[in-house]
C-alpha positions in Angstrom: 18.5 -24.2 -2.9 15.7 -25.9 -2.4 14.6 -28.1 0.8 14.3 -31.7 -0.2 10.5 -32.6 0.1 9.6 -29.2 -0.1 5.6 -28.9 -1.0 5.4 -25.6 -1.1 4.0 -24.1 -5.0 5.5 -20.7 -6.5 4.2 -18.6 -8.8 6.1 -15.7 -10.4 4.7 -12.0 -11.8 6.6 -10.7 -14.7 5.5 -7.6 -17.1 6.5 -7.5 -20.6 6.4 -4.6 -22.9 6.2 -1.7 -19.9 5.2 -1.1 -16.6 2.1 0.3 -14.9 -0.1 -2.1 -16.7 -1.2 -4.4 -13.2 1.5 -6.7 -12.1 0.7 -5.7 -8.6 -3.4 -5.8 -9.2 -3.0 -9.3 -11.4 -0.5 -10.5 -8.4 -2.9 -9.6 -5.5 -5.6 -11.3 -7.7 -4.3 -14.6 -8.3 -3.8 -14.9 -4.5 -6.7 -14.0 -3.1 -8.4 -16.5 -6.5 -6.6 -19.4 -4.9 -7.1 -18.6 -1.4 -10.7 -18.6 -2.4 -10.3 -22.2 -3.1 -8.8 -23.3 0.4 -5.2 -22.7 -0.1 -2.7 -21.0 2.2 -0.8 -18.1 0.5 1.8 -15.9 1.0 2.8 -13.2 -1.4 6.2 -11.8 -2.2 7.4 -8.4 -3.9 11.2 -8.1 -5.5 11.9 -4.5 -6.5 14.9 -3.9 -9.1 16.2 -1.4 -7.0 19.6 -0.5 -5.5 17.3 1.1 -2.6 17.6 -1.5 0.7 14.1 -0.1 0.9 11.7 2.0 -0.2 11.9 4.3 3.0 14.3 6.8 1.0 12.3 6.9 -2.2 9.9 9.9 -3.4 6.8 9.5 -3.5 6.0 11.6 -6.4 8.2 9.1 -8.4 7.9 6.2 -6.8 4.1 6.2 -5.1 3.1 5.3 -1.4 5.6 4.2 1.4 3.5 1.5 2.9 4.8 0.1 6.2 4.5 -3.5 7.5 4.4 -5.1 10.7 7.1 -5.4 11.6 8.5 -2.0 10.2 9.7 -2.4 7.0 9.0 0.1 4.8 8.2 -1.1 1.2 6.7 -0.8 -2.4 2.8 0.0 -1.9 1.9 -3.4 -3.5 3.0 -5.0 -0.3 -0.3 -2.6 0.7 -2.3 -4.6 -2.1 -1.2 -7.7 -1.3 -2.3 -7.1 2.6 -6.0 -5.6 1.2 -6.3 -8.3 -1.3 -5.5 -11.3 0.8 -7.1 -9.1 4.2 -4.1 -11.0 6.3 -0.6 -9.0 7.2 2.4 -10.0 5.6 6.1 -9.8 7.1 9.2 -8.3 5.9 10.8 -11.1 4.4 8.3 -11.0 1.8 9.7 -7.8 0.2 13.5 -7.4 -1.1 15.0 -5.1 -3.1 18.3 -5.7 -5.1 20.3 -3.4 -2.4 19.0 -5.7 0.0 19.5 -9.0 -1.4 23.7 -7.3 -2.7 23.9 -6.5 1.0 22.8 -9.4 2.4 25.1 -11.5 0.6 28.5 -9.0 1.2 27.6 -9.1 5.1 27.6 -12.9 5.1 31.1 -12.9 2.8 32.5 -9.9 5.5 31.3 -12.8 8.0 33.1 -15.5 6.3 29.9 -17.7 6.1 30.9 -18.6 2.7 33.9 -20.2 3.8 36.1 -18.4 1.8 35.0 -19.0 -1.1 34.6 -16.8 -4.2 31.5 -14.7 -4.0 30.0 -14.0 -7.5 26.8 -12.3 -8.8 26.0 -15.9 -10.5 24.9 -17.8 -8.6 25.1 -16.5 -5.2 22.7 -13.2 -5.5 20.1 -15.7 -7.3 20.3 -18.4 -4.8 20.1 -15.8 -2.0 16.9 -14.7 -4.0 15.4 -18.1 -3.8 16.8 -18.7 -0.2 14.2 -15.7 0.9 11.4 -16.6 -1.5 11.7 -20.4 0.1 12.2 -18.7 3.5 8.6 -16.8 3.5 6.7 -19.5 2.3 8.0 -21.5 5.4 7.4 -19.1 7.8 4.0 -18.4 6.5 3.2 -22.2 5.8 2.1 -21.4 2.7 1.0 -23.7 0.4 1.6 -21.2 -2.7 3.8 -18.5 -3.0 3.0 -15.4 -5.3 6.3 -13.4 -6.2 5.8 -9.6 -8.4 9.3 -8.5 -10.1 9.0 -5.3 -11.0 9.5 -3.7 -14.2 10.0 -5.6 -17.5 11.3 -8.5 -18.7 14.8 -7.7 -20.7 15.5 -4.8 -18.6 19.2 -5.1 -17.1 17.8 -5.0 -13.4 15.8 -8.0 -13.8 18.2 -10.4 -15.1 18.9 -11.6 -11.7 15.6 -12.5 -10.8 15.0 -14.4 -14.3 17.9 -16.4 -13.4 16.3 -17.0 -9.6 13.2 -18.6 -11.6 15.1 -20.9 -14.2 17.1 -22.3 -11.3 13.8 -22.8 -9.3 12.1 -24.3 -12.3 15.2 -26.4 -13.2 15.1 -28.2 -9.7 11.6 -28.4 -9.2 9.4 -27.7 -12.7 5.9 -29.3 -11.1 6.6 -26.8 -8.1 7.2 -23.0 -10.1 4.9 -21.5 -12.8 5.4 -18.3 -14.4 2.8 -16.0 -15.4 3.7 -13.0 -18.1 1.3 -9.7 -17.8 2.0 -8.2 -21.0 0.3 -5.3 -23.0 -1.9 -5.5 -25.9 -2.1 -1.9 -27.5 -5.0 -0.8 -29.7 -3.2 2.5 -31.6 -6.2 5.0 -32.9 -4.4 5.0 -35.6 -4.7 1.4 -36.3 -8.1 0.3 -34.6 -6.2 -3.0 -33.9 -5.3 -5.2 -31.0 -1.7 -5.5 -31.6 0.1 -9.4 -30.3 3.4 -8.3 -31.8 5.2 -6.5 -28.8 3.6 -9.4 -26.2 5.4 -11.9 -28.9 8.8 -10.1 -28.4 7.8 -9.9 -24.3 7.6 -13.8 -24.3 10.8 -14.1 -26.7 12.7 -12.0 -24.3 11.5 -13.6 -21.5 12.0 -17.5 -23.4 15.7 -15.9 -23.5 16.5 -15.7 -19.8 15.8 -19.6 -19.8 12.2 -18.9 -18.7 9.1 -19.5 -20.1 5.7 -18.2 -19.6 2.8 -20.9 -18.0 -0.1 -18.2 -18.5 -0.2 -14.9 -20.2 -2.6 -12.5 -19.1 -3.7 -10.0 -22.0 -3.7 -6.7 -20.5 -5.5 -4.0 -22.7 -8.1 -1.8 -23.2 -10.8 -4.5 -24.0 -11.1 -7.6 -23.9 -9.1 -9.6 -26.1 -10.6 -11.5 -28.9 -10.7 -15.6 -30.1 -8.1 -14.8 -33.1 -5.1 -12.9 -30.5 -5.6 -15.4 -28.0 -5.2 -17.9 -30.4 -2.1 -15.8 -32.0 -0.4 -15.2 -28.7 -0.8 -18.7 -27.7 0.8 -20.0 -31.0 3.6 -17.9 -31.2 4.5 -17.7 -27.7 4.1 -21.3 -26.8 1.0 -21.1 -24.5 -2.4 -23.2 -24.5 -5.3 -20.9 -25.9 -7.0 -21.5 -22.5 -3.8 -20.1 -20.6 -4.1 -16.9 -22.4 -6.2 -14.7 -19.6 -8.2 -11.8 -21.1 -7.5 -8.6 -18.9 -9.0 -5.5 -19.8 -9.3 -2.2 -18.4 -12.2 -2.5 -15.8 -13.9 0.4 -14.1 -12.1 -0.7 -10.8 -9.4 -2.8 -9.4 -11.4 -5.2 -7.3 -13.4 -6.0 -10.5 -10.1 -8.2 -11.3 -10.3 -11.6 -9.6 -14.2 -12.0 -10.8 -12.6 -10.8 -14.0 -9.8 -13.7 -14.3 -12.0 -16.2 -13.1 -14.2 -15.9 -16.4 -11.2 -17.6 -17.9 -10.6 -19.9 -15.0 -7.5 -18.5 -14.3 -7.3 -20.1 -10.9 -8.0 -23.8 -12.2 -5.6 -23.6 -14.9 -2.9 -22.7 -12.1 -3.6 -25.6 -10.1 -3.9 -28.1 -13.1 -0.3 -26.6 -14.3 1.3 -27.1 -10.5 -0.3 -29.7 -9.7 -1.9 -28.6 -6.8 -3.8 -31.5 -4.9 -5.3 -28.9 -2.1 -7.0 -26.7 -4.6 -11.0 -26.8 -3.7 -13.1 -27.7 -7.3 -14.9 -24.4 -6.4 -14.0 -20.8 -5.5 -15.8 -19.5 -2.6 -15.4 -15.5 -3.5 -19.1 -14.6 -2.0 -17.6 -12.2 0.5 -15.6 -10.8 -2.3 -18.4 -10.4 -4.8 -20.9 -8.8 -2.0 -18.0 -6.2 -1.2 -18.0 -5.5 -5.1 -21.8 -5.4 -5.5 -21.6 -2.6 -2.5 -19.0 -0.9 -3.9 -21.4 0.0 -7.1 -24.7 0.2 -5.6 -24.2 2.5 -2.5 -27.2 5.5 -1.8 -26.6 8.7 -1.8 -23.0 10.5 -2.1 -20.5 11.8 0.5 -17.7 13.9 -0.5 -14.1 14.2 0.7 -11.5 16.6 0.0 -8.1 14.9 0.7 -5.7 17.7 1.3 -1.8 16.9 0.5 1.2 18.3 -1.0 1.9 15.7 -3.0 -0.4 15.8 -5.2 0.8 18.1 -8.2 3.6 16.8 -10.6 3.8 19.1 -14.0 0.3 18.6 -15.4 -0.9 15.3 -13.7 -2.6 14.5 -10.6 -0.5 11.4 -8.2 -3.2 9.5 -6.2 -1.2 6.8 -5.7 0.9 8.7 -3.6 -1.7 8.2 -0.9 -3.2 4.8 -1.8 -3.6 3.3 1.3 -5.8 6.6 2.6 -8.2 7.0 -0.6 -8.7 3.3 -0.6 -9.5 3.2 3.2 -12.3 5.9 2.8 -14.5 3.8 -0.1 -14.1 1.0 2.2 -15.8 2.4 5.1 -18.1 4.5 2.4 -18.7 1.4 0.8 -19.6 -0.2 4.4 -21.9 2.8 4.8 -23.7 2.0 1.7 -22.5 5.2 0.3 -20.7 6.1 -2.9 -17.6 8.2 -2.2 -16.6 11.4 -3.9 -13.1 12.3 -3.2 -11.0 15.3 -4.4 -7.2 15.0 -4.1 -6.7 19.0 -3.5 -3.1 20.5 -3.0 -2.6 22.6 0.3 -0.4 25.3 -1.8 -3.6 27.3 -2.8 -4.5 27.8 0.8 -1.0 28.9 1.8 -2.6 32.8 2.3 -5.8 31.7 3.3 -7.6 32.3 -0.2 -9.5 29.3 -1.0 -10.8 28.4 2.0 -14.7 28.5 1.1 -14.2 25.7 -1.1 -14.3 23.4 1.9 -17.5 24.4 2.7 -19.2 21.9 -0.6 -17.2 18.9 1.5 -19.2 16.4 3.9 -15.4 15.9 5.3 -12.0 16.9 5.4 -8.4 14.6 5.6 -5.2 15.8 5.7 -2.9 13.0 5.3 0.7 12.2 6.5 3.7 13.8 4.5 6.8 15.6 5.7 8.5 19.0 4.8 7.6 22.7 4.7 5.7 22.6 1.3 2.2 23.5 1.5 2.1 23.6 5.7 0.3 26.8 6.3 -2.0 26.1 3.4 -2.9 22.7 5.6 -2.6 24.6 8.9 -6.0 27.5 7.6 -7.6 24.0 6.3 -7.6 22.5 9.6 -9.0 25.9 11.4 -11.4 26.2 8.6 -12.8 22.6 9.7 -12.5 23.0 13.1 -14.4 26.4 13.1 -17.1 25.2 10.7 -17.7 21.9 12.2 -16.6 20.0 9.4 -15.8 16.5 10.4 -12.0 16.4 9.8 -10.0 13.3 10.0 -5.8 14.2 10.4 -2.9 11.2 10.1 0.2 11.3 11.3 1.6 15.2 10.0 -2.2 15.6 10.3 -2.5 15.1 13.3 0.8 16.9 14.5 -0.7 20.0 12.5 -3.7 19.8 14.4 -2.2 20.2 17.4 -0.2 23.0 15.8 -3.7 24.5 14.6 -5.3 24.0 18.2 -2.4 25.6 20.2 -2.3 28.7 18.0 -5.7 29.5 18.3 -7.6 27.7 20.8 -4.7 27.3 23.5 -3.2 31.0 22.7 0.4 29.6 22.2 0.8 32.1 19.0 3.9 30.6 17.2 3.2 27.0 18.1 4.7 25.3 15.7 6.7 22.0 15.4 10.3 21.6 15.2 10.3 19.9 12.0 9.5 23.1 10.3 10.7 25.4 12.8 13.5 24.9 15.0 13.5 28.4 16.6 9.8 28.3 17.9 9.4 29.3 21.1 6.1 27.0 21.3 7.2 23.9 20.1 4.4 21.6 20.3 5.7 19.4 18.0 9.1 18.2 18.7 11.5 15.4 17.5 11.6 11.9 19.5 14.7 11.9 21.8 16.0 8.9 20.4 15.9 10.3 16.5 18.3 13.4 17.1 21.5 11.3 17.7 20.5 9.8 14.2 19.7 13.4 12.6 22.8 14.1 13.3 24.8 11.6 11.6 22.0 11.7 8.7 21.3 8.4 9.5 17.4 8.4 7.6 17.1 5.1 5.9 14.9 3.0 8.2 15.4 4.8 11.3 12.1 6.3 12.0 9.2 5.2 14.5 8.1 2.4 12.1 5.7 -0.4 12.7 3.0 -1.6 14.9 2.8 0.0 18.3 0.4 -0.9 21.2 -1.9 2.2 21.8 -4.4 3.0 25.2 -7.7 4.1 24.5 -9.7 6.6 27.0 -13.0 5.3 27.4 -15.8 7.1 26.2 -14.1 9.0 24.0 -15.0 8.8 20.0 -11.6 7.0 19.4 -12.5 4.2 22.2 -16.4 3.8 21.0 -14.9 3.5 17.1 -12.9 0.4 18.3 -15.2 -0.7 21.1 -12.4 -2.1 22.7 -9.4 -0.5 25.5 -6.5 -0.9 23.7 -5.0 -1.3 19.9 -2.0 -1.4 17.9 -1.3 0.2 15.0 1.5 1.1 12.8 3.6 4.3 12.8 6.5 5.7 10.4 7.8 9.3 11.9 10.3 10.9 13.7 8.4 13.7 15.7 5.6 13.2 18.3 3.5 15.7 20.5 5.9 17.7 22.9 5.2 16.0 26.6 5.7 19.7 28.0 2.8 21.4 26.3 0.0 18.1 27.0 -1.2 19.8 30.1 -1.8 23.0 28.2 -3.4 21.9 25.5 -5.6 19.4 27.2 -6.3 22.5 30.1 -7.8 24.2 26.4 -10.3 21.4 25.8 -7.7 19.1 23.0 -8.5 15.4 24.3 -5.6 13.1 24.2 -8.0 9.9 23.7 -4.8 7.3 22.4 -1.5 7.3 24.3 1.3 4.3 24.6 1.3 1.8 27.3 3.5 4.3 29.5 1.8 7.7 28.8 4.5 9.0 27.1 3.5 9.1 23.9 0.2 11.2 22.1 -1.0 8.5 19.9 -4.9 9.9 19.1 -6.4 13.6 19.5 -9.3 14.8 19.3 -12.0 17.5 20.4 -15.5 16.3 22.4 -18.5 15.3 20.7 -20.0 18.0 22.5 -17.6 20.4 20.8 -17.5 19.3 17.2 -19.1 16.4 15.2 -15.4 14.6 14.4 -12.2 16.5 15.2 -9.4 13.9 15.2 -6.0 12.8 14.9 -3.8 10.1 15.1 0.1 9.8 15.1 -0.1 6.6 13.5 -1.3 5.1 10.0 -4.4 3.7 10.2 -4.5 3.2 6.9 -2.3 1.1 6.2 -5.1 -2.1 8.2 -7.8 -0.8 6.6 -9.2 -3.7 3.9 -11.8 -4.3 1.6 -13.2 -7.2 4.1 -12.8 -5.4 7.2 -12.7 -1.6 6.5 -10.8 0.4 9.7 -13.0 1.4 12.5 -11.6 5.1 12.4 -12.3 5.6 8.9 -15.6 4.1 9.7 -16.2 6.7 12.1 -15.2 9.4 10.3 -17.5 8.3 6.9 -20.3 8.1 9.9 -19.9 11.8 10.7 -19.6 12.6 7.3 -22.6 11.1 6.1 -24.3 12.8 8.6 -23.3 16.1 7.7 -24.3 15.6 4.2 -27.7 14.6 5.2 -28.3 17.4 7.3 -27.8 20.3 4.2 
């Protein structure tokens, strides 16, 4: 439970009435609002999933795989908590139910509970609370922000509900709850309805937990009578009821929530001595004012396979990227265009004029057979009209693929991934991965996390950093064959990032002299890139781009 004399605050996320509404945007918001008045924070994700993590889970369904330091792979709002607060956040900050059950059976196979008993009440909720208390010690934090996904009054969160009342129980100056529930407006109706946010907070008073704040998510802002309705009927003060509606983008939120002094209210309700009277979000608000007043436009086609699911288009399957390239654009003082485009309709090299209306091509990380080829004639097409082209991770490794087939002459280059029988393969899995392959050992067992990385100097990867060396963070299980790097360097491919020991290809790319921006890198720099401090890569990239518009 508990430490005695603990001073740490905690603030829980919960969604009522369904999912997909914010949680993640309203959690990352309320951080980075009371960071912005001198606290320390720390922010936590629990995901009501038997997953151990969300390595194994596809990202048509489930959204971006976004890596931490330290390797874990989680939900992508870990990603907007990391963009939001512009600081990195370790793995005990994300748990899953399969991680939190096996946890607790290890420890009972290890007899560290003595023999006794082992239940699902209390021990999952006080192992819960254990790892909630346990990040905000390691972080020092003097408030802790925890999402549970999904609703409130779904099975999978009953667990977590219990985690809070226990919390609040012991220490009810120290835990507040905030509900983001949905306010819909049918057509039909031309109403703001309160009615299912009433049930939300009913549901929610049923678990033994009840709501501090309720922010009104809906299409527009919510009016004087439904604030004053929610607040009566679901036992909140008219001031704690936050208005949330939809906004033309998600970093528009915290200025958003502070109209209601959402932040003030949550430091009057915990008590929170260290809160500042005043919110210093000047850096914030200048990265907003640049993100709406940029000159000029550069376009990006983002080239995937992930893209296409029935009728709908999936950005958030790459998040991390398309949020990295309005950073830099944003830096640039442009305003990005970017079309998410699936590789499938280059497969037979059709298409492929299309590219030519782009200031700049990316071809992001994925794995799998679908849609290679198509990405393979979209990398030549780039290289061979000087079209500054940006590849991560499979990007890169497809790059190589591209350059060896035509460029290095090895015809039926090709990576083992994809093709086992190549004679060429220029692409081949890491050593210590094929032992795991073959007991189909996947979950967590890739390259993942922060890596040190060499940089050649002078090269366009070394000038973008302007420093020698870096670290950045990876999540694969094939790298460039060590065999064919003499070949393909001997055809002009410059490997400008390796590791520490020169084993391992870490950034490619072609001369200035040869092409405006031809590069790759094995790793994720997306995954650092922020709204504060966009990533010096991307930066470069946007650079060349903007160029190349300017020059039609």
């Amino acid at each position: 439970m508990m430490r005695a004399g603990t001073v740490h605050k905690y603030i829980f996320i919960v969604g009522g009435v369904m999912s997909g509404v914010g949680k993640g945007i309203a959690s990352s918001s309320i951080a980075t609002l009371l960071k912005a008045r001198g606290l320390i924070v720390t922010a936590l994700k629990i995901d009501p999933y038997i997953n151990v993590d969300a390595g194994t889970m596809n990202p048509t369904v489930h959204g971006e795989v976004f890596v931490l330091e330290d390797g874990l792979e989680t939900d992508q709002d870990m990603g907007n908590y990391e963009r939001f607060l512009n600081q990195s956040i370790p793995s005990i900050n994300y748990m899953t139910t399969g991680s939190v059950y096996l946890s607790v059976i290890k420890r009972e196979r290890n007899l560290e509970y003595d023999g006794k008993c082992v239940e699902v009440v209390p021990d999952i909720p006080l192992e819960v609370i254990s790892r909630i208390e346990k990040a905000a010690e390691d972080s020092g934090a003097d408030v802790t922000t925890i999402e549970i996904g999904g609703t409130v009054g779904e099975y999978q969160n009953i667990l977590f509900l219990e985690a809070i009342r226990m919390m609040k129980t012991l220490h009810p100056d120290d835990v507040a709850t905030v509900l983001v529930s949905y306010l819909p407006v049918p057509n039909s109706i031309g109403e703001m309805k309160t009615k299912p946010t009433q049930y939300a907070a009913r549901t929610l008073n049923g678990a033994g937990v009840f709501a501090d704040i309720i922010i009104a998510r809906a299409p527009i802002a919510i009016d004087e009578k439904r604030r004053q309705k929610i607040a009566l009927f679901c036992n909140v003060k008219p001031e704690n009821v936050i208005s949330a509606p939809d906004v033309k983008s998600i970093y528009d939120v915290p200025l958003n929530f502070e109209k209601d002094n959402l932040s003030a209210q949550l430091c009057e309700i915990l008590k929170m001595n260290k809160c500042s009277p005043t919110v210093d979000l000047k850096d914030w608000e200048e990265f907003v004012s640049r993100s709406k007043n940029g000159e000029g436009e550069v376009k990006i086609a983002v080239v995937g396979k992930y893209f296409d699911s029935g009728d709908f288009v999936l950005s958030d399957v790459y998040i991390s990227v398309l949020e990295a390239i309005k950073y830099s654009c944003y830096a640039a003082e442009v305003m990005p265009v970017i079309d998410y485009i699936s590789s499938s309709q280059f497969e037979k090299g059709k298409n492929l004029e299309k590219l030519t209306g782009y200031n700049g091509v990316l071809v992001p990380g994925g794995f799998g057979e679908t849609g290679i080829e198509g990405k393979i004639r979209v990398i030549q097409y780039a290289r061979e009209k000087k079209i500054p082209y940006f590849g991560l991770c499979y990007g890169m490794q497809l790059m190589t693929v591209e350059f060896a087939r035509n460029v290095a002459e090895l015809k039926d280059a090709h990576t083992t991934e994809i093709n086992e029988k190549t004679t060429n393969p220029v692409i081949a899995i890491l050593p210590e991965q094929i032992e795991k392959m073959a007991k189909k050992n996947y979950g967590g067992t890739m390259r993942l996390g922060a890596y040190p990385c060499e940089l050649t100097p002078g090269s366009i990867a070394q000038e973008a950093y302007a420093k020698k060396s870096t670290s950045e963070r990876h999540r694969h299980r094939y790298e460039v064959n060590p065999e064919y790097i003499e070949k393909l360097e001997k055809a002009g491919l410059v490997f400008s990032g390796r590791s520490p020991d020169g084993v391992l290809m870490e950034i490619a790319e072609l001369p200035k002299s040869v092409h405006p921006f031809f590069l790759g890198t094995q790793f994720h720099p997306e995954f650092l890139a922020r709204p504060l401090s966009p990533h010096p890569l991307f930066n470069a990239f946007i650079k060349a781009a903007v160029k190349q518009s300017r020059a039609k």
